[in-house]
C-alpha positions in Angstrom: 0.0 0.0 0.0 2.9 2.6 1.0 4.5 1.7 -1.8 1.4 2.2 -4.3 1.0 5.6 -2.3 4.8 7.0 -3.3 4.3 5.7 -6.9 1.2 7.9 -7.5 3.2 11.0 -5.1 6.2 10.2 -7.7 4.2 10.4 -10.5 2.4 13.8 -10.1 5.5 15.6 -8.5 5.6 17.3 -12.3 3.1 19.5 -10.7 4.9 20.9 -8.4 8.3 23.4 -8.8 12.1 21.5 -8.1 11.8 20.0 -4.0 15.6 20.5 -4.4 17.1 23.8 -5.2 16.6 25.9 -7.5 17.8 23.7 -10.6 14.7 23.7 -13.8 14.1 20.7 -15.0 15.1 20.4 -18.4 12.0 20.5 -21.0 11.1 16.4 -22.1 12.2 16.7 -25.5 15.3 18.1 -24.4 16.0 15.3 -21.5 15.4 12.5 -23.2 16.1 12.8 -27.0 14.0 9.7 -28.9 14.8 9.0 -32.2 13.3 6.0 -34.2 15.2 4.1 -37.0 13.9 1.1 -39.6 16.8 -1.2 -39.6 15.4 -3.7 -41.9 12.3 -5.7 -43.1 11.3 -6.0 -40.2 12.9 -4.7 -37.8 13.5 -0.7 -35.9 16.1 0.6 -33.4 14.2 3.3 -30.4 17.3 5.2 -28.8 17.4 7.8 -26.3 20.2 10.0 -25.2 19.8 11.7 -21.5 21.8 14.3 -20.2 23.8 13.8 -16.8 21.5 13.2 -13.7 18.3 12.0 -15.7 17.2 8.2 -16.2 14.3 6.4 -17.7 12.4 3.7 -15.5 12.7 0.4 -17.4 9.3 -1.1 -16.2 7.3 2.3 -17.8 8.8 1.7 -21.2 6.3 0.0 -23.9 7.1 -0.6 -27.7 3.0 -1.3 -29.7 1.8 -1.4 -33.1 -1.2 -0.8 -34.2 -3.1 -4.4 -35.0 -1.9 -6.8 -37.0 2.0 -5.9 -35.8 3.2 -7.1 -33.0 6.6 -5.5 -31.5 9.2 -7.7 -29.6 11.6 -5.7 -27.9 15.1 -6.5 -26.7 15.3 -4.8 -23.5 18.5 -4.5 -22.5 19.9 -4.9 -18.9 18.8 -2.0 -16.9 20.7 -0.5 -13.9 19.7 -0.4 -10.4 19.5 2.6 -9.0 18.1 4.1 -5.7 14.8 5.5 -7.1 13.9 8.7 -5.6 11.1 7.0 -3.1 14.1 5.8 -1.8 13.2 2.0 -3.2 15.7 0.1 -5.9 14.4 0.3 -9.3 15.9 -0.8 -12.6 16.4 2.6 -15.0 18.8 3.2 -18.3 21.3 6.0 -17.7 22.8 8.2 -20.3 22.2 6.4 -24.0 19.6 3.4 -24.3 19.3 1.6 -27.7 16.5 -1.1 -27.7 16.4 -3.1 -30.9 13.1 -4.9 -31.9 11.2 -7.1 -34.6 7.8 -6.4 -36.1 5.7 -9.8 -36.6 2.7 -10.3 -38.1 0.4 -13.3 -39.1 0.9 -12.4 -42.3 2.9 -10.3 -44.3 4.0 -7.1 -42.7 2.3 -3.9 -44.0 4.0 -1.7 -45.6 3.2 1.4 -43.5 3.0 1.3 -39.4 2.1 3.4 -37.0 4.8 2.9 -34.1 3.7 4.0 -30.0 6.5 4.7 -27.5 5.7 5.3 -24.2 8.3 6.0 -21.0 8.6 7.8 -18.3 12.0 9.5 -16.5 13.0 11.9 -13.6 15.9 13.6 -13.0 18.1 12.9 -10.0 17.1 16.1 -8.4 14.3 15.0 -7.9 11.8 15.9 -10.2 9.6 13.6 -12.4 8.1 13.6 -15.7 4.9 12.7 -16.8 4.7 9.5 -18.9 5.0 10.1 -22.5 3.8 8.6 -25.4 5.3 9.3 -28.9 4.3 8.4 -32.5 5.9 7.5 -35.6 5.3 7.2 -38.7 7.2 3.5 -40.2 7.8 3.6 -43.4 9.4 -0.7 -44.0 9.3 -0.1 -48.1 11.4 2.9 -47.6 12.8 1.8 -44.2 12.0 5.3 -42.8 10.6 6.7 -39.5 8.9 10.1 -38.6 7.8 11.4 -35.8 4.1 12.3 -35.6 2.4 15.0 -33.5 
């Protein structure tokens, strides 16, 4: 129960300014930097790149497809770290490159519509909303763009 209790505290600290100093958070965007690549038939690279002092959790991070694709992840080894409720959780510091496959019953469409969500903090204690992104997959051209 206490532990469900700091999870939901954790999760809407965003509303509130820095609890340590004076530091700003920087924007998402800027914190953790997603980019999407097709690496093949059938097949994508998601990789971030976090400053210093910011992590990603590894249990809020989700790869989907839109129905009939199916995304296996490779989720690499996350470090432990001393999550700011004080608990150990597993998080990815600095660059994290997950490879994955696309399946399908049958053949793989040519066009996909990719959703990444995570969620991160910064060691100074303040947390980020989850986000969700959107891509565009191109497997024909083995391209990827981000959707707003």
């Amino acid at each position: 129960m206490l532990k469900k209790i700091l999870i939901i505290i954790i999760t809407l600290l965003p509303a509130f300014s820095f609890a340590k100093g004076s530091i700003t958070p920087l924007k998402p965007d800027d914190a953790f930097i997603l980019s999407v690549k097709v690496t093949g038939s059938h097949s994508l690279r998601a990789e971030w790149k976090m400053p210093p002092g910011y992590f990603l959790y590894a249990k809020r991070m989700q790869l989907s497809a839109d129905a009939p694709v199916i995304v296996k992840a490779n989720m690499p080894v996350a470090k432990r770290i001393k999550g700011l409720d004080g608990e150990p959780e597993d998080a990815y510091i600095g660059k994290l490159s997950i490879p994955a496959t696309l399946q399908a019953e049958g053949p793989l469409p040519d066009h996909i519509q990719l959703t990444v969500k995570y969620q991160g903090c910064a060691k100074d204690g303040y947390c980020y909303p989850p986000m969700k992104k959107t891509f565009a997959l191109n497997m024909t051209a083995q391209s990827a763009t981000y959707q707003e």
